[in-house]
C-alpha positions in Angstrom: -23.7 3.7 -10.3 -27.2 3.7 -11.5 -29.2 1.1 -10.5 -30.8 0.4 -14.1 -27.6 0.2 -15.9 -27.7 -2.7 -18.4 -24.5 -5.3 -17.8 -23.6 -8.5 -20.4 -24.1 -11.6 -18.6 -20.4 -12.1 -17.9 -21.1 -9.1 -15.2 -23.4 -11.2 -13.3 -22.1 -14.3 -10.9 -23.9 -17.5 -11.0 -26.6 -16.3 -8.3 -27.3 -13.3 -10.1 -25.2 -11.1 -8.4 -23.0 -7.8 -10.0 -19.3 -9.8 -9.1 -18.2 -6.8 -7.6 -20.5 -6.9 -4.9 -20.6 -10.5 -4.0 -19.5 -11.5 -0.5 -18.8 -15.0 -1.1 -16.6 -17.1 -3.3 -19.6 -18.9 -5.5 -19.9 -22.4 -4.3 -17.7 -21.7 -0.8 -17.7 -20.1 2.2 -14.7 -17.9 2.2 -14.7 -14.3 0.9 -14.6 -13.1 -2.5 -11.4 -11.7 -3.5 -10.9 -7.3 -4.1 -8.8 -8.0 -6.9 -11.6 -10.4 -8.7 -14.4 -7.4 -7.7 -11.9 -4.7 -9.3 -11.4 -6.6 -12.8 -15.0 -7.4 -13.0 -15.8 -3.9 -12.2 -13.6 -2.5 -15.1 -14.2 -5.0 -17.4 -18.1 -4.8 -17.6 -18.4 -1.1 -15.7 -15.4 1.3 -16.6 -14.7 -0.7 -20.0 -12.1 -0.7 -22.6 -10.8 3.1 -22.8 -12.8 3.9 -19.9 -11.7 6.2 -16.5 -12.1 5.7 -13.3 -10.8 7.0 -9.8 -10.0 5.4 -7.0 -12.7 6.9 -5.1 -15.4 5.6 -7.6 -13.5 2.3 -7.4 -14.3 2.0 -3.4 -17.6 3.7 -4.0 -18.7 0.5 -6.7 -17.1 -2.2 -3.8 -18.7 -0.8 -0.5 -22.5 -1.4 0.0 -25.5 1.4 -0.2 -23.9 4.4 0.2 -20.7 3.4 2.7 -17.9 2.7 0.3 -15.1 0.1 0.5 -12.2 2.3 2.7 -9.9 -1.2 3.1 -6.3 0.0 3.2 -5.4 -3.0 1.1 -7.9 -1.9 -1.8 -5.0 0.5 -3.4 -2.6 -2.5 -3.4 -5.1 -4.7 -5.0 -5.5 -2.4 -7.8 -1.6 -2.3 -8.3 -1.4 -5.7 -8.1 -3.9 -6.2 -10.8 -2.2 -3.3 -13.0 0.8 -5.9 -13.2 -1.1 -9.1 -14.1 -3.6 -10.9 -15.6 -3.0 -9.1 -18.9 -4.6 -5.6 -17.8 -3.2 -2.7 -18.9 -4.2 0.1 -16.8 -2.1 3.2 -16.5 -2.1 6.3 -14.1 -1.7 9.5 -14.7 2.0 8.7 -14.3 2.0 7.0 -17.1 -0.5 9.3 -19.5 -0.3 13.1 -19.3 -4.1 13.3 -20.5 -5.4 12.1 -17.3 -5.9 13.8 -14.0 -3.7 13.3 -11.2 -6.5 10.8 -9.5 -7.7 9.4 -12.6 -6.8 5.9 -14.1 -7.7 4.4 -17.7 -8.2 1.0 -18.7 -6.3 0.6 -22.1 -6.4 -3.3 -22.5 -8.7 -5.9 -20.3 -7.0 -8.6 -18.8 -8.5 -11.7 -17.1 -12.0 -11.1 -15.4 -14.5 -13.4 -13.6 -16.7 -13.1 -15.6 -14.9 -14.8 -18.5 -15.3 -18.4 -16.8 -11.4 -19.2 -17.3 -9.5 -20.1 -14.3 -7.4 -16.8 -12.9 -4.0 -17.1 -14.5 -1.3 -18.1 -11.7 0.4 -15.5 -10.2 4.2 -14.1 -10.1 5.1 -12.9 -7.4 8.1 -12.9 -5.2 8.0 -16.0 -2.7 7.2 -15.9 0.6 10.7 -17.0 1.7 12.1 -14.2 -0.2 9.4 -11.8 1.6 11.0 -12.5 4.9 14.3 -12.1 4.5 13.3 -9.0 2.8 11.6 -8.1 6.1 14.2 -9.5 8.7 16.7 -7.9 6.6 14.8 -4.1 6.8 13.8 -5.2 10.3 10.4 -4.5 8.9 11.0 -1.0 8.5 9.8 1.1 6.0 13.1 2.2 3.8 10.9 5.1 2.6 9.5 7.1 5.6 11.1 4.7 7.7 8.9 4.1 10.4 8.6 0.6 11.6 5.8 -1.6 11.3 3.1 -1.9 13.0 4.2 2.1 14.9 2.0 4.9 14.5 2.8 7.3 11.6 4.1 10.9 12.9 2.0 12.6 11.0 -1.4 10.3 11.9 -0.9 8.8 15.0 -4.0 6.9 14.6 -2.9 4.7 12.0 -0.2 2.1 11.9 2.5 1.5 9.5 1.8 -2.0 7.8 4.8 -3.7 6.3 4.7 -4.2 2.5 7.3 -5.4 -0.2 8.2 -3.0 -2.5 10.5 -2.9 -5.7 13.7 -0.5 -5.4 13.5 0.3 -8.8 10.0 2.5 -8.9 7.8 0.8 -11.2 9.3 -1.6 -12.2 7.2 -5.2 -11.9 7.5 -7.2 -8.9 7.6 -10.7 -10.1 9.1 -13.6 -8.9 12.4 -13.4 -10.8 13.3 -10.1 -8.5 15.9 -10.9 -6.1 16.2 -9.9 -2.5 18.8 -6.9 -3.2 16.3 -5.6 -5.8 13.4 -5.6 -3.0 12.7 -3.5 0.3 10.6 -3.0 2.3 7.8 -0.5 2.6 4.8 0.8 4.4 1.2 0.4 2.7 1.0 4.1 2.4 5.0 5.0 0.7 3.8 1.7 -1.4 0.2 2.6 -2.5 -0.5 5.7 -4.2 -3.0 7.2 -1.8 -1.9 10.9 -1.1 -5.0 11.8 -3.7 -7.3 9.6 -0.5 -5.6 11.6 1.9 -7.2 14.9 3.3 -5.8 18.5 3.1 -2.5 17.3 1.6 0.4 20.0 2.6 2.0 21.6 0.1 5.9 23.3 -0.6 4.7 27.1 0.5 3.6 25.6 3.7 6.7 23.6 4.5 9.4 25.9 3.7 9.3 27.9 6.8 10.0 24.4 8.8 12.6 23.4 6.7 14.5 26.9 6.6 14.5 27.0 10.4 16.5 23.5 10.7 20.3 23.5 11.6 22.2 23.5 9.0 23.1 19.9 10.1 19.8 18.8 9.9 19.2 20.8 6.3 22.7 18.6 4.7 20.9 15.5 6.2 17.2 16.4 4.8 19.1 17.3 1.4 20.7 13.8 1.4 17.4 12.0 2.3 16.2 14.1 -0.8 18.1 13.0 -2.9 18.1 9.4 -2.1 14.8 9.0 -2.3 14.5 7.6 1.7 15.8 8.1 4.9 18.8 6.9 6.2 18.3 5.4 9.7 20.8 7.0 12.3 22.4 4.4 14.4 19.6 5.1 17.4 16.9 4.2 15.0 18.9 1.2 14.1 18.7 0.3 17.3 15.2 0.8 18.1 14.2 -1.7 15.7 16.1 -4.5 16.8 14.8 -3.4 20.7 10.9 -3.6 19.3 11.6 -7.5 18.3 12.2 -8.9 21.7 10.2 -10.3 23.9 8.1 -8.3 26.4 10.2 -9.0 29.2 13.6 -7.8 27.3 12.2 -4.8 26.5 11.1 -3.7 29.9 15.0 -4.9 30.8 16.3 -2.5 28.2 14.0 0.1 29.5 15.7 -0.1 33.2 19.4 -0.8 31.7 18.9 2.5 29.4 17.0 4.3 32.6 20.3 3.8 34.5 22.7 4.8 32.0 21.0 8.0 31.3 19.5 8.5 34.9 16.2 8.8 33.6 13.8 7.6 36.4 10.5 7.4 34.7 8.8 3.9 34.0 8.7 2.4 30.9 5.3 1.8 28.9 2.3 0.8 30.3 0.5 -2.4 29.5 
């Protein structure tokens, strides 16, 4: 962003500072809000009609020259996509624009414009948990459980999110608990574009057509669902990881003895 750039006023927070990179609520002490920094960002950066990629979005937020890599930034962006009166679509929604590319066709509600945030819609936080307890807090699109390491990045833990069934379609506060599930940050924010060396079909095939047939009918049906059905083990797993400490070394031994598996169970 050049440093020279001319903004309106309404870019500029009552200290004189770009909202996007203020730290501070003005007036308090607690933090100032991503999805405040995003729609002040598009409204007096990016613009009406104007693109942007996510990448240019956590470049503007992060200070000097370390951008803003917050996992939640992706989800803060969605969230403002479906409120607020923005109208921002992805290259989902307009063929025109590149696969990482977003445009912003209407501006909603800003800091900048000195009105009060509209209140927001979405689902309560009752409904959230017995989304949750219901999914045992595992993701109903990869399925891995929250807060366990993704198979394919070990270093990075699965975060529970709530997640529409429907694709796309807005999660408000009228959706019920049979049109919600729940799913990790990454199945719930688009971030494969973030992600590095992304596989691709040629390179997966030869995994796939070595499977058991077995395992080929399952993958199919997983396929075509759209997620993966948890086997009865997995099932199981889930409701082991939400005991107490003490159970679950218990369960180790009992399931140690009824396999004859002498090893010890995790460290601490």
């Amino acid at each position: 962003m050049p440093e020279d750039r001319h903004y309106p006023s309404e870019a500029y927070s009552p200290d004189g500072t770009l909202w996007w990179q203020l730290k501070l609520t003005p007036g308090k002490k607690r933090r100032f809000g991503d999805e405040q920094k995003i729609a002040a960002y598009l409204a007096c950066h990016v613009r009406k009609n104007g693109r942007f990629t996510m990448r240019e979005l956590r470049a503007a937020l992060g200070e000097a020259t370390i951008p803003n890599d917050a996992e939640h930034l992706n989800r803060r962006l969605r969230n403002l996509r479906l409120r607020d009166g923005w109208d921002i679509p992805s290259a989902k929604d307009d063929g025109s624009l590149a696969h990482d590319e977003y445009l912003v066709r209407k501006i909603g509600w800003h800091p900048g414009t000195g009105a009060p945030r509209p209140t927001g819609d979405a689902p309560s936080e009752a409904t959230r948990r017995k989304v949750f307890a219901r999914d045992k807090s595992i993701c109903q699109v990869c399925f891995t459980p929250g807060g366990e390491p993704y198979a394919d990045m070990p270093d990075k833990m699965a975060r529970p999110t709530l997640g529409h069934r429907v694709p796309g379609k807005r999660l408000d506060s009228k959706a019920t608990v049979d049109e919600l599930q729940t799913e990790c940050a990454r199945c719930n924010e688009t971030v494969r574009d973030e992600l590095f060396d992304p596989v691709t079909l040629p390179e997966i095939l030869p995994t796939v057509r070595n499977l058991p047939r077995q395992a080929k009918k399952e993958l199919l049906r997983w396929m075509q669902d759209g997620k993966r059905s948890a086997s009865r083990a997995e099932q199981a797993y889930a409701d082991l990881r939400r005991l107490s400490r003490d159970e679950q070394k218990q369960a180790v031994q009992i399931l140690s003895r009824m396999v004859g598996d002498p090893r010890p169970g995790p460290q601490e």
